[in-house]
Phi, psi and omega in degrees: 000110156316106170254119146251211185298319202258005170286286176289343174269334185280347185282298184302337167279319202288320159286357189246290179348271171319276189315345179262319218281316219272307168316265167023297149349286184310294185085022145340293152222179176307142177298344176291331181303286221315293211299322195281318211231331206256311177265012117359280196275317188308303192312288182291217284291305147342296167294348171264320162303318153327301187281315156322293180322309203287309178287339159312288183309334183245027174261327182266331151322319172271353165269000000 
């Protein structure tokens, strides 16, 4: 499997998605958090483990 772009975003919504879907679900919390405050935050934390990952991967690619 090839990840290029449009590969890895869809991976990374289709995980926040199932996790919001999975509260939501749940009945855990209100849906206005999950929608307002929790996937949201699933997202940037996401997009920063990414970016972390990608810079990792090409700090050990050059070693």
């Amino acid at each position: 499997m090839e990840f290029n772009l449009p590969v890895t975003a869809g991976a990374l919504l289709a995980i926040v998605a199932v996790g919001t879907a999975g509260l939501i679900g749940m009945d855990v919390m209100a849906m206005g958090t999950v929608l307002m405050m929790v996937a949201p935050s699933m997202l940037v934390f996401g997009l920063i483990a990414l970016f972390l990952g990608i810079k990792h991967g090409e700090y050990r690619a050059t070693r």
